[in-house]
Each structure stands twice: as C-alpha cells, then as structure tokens.
Phi, psi and omega in degrees: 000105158292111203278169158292321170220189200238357230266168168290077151305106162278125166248129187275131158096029170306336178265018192255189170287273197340283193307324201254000178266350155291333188299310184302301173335306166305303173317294131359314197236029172014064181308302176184150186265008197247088197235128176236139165269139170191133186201117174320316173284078203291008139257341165289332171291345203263320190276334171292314198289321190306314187295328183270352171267348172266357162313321192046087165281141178289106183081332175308084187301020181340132109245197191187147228183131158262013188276081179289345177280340176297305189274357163257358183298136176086016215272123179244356167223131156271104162240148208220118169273334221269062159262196199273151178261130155348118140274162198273147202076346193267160173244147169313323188286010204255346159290022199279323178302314180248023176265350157301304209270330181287341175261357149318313150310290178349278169287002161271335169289308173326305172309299180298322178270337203195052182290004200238021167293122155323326214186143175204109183255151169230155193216029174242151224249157330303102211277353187282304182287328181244046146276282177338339183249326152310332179237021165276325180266323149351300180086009175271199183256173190291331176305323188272353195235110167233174190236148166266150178222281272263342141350315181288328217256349188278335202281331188299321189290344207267313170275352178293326156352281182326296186268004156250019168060050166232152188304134176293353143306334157274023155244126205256132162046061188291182170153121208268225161158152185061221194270155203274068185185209213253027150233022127354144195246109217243164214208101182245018161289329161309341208262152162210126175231124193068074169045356163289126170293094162349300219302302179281032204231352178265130203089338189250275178270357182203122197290142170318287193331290163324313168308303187318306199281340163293303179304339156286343174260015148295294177289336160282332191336313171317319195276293270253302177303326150337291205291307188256030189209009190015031169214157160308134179338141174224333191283299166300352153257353149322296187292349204257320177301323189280306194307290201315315193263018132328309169255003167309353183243018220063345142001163174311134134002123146298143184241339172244194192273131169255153164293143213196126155303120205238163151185095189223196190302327186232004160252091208229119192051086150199153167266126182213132177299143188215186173304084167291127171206108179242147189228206174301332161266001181129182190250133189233154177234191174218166177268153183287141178253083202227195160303208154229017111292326149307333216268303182305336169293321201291318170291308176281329181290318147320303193287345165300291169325319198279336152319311174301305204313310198310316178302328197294331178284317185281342173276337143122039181242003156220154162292190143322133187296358202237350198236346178334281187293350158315334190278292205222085141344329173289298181321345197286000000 
C-alpha cells in the first residue's frame, strides 16, 4: 500500500474534534503511516487513539503522546488544531490573547524539537495571528508556515452552489483574500459559475441586494455553524487542512487560498490569505487580482490584521516588528 511519504507527521490538538477527525482524513488519504498524536489532555487523546486503532487501518503506525519533546521529536509536518475552541457569542478575534500565547510555545517547541520540519499549517483562530506568531518564535522560513483560509472560499463556493441550484462543482475558483474573519475581503470578480463570470451574473441574474446578502452569510458561515450545531466548525477544516500538508508533501495541487506571509511594498510583516501554491518546496504567493472595490476591501482586511498583529505587540507576546529578526533571522 502506497503512502505519499514515509515522513513524521504531528497533529497538535489530537484529542479535540478538529484534530482527531484530521488524524482519520490523514489516514484515510494515506499520507503517511508513520502519524503522532499529541495533546495534553491524555485521556481524551488515549480515547481517540483507541478509536482510530479499531478502525483498523492497514500499514499504519499510530502513536500518541502528552509528551512534546516525544512527538515532535523527528517531526517533518505539522498540523496544529491546539487553541481555545470558538464559542457561541465569540468572534475569532475575541480568542486572540490566549491562542497568541499557545502559538507562541508553539513556535518555540518547533524551534527546540523540530528545527528541520519541512511544513506547518496552523489552523487555530485567529489564524491569520497565531500563523504569524507561530513562525516569528519557529524560527523558520515564510515558505514553511501556512494558515488555513480557504474556509471563506469553500463557503463562497458552497453558497453561490445553493443559490444558483447548481452543482458546487461548477463553480470555479470561488475566492475570499486577506484575513480569515469577519473583515475578509470576498471577491466575486474571480468567480465563474457554470463558465459564467459572477462579476457579470451580479445585477443581471442575480439582484445586487442578493449578492450583498450572500456575502454576509460568507462571512458569518463560521456563526452560522455554531449557531446550528452549538460547537465550532471541526470537519471542513480538518479536511481542507490534511489537503494543505497533503500538498506540502507533494500531494495534488491546494485548489484555495492558504494564509502566507506577505511583506511586500503595500503589505507588510502580516500573515494573509493571497493567491497560493503549495508544494514540496514550500508555500509561494502571487499578487491578488481584483477590482478596485475589492481591492479596497481587501486593504481594509489588512489594516484590520495589522490592528490585531499590533495588540498582540502591546500585550507583550510578540515584539516590535523592527526586533522580528532578532528572533527569526528569515524574517529580515
């Protein structure tokens, strides 16, 4: 039975939802047989393992560990469920202080356990801030650390799907940018549903008013599930997550946008979702191509970030953006 690699993977948060319905996705999709679990609370990680060991997967090396120096020792992927989970009333950004200080350890074990990991999606909220705070104490390069975003853009696909009573396959290249919340910048010049341009299908076939009102339940989708499942999303970003370091290992083509370290003339030192591609060699970005009313959502969904990344500075769990490469030597 052929796996994609033979490498160490770690999933952080193994006992959680997220986490252990990513361990099954990995499995499932034969990622690799060599899979660690690890999450301080070692009897619900004991009860996952258990569940994944009567699955009875084939070739599969499950362990597990409350251990952090066990499970990262060796460690060539990362995937990290392990913050505070979202609650009903909450905004991501209202986990920020203390899922900032968990990515903080985070990119500091990396550094002590596992300075030769290939690949790291962090997938815990805000993810855009403790991707950024995960790879300022890493010590790793901007190639190696992505966020999931592509959530905003699956959601965009699944309701314009809906609302034009067509398969969500024939909606192509849906796409959300910048940050991963509730100032997201959502983008329908990118779209084309049933080989039709969104841009021109807004007004026509589908009344302005109606756009508006799809795009706000794009950006509530995260609430929307709360609201009917009274817990945070766990399955689509499991899977959307296993695809990104899926292709970090070489795996198919990522089909959305990942959170990416941008630092260029009008974006600077933040993690944001942009125009993506990641392989074996790392996560690459392109500049976004949109209107120039997108382009300005798109601008306010930054200035938002660089509000958060700034509090994160004023609480004293990252430094000044001028002291980064003292830290992380890649960053300069």
């Amino acid at each position: 039975m052929e796996f994609l690699t033979n490498e160490k993977l770690v999933i952080v948060g193994g006992a959680g939802m997220i986490g252990s319905n990513m361990a099954q996705t990995a499995m499932m999709m034969r990622l690799t047989p060599n899979i660690c679990l690890y999450d301080p609370f070692a009897p619900a990680l004991e009860g996952v393992a258990e569940e994944l060991f009567h699955c009875a997967f084939e070739g599969v090396n499950l362990t597990y560990t409350s251990d952090i120096g066990e499970a990262f020792s060796g460690a060539k992927y990362i995937v990290s469920s392990g913050g505070a989970a979202r609650k009903a009333g909450m905004t991501r950004e209202d986990l920020l202080r203390g899922n900032a200080a968990i990515a903080e350890q985070l990119g500091k074990d990396i550094r002590t356990y596992c300075p030769d990991v290939k690949h790291v999606v962090v997938i815990f909220n805000p993810a855009d801030i403790t991707g950024l705070v995960t790879l300022i104490y890493s010590g790793l390069k901007p190639s190696q650390v992505t966020t999931l975003a592509a959530l905003d853009s699956t959601r965009l696909r699944s309701e314009l799907a809906k609302y034009f009573r067509i398969s969500p396959d024939k909606i192509r290249n849906s796409r959300t940018y910048g940050g991963h919340g509730e100032q997201m910048a959502v983008f329908a010049s990118t779209t084309l549903v049933d080989g039709k341009p969104l841009s021109g299908l807004i007004g026509t076939k589908m009344p302005v008013a109606d756009w508006e009102a799809l795009r706000q339940r794009v950006i509530q989708g995260g609430k929307h599930i709360i609201d009917l499942r009274g817990r945070s999303s766990f399955q689509s970003p499991a899977y959307l997550s296993i695809e990104m370091i899926a292709a970090s290992m070489g795996g198919k083509p990522f089909a959305y946008p990942a959170g990416v370290y941008v630092h260029t003339d009008e974006f600077r030192h933040i993690m944001m979702a942009m125009e993506t591609s990641i392989t074996e060699d790392g996560v690459t970005y392109e500049a976004v191509q949109g209107t120039p009313e997108e382009h300005r959502e798109l601008e306010a969904s930054y200035e938002h970030l660089c509000k958060l990344r700034d509090e994160v500075i004023a609480l004293g769990i990252l430094p000044p953006v001028a002291e980064w490469s003292k830290i992380n030597p890649n960053l300069e």
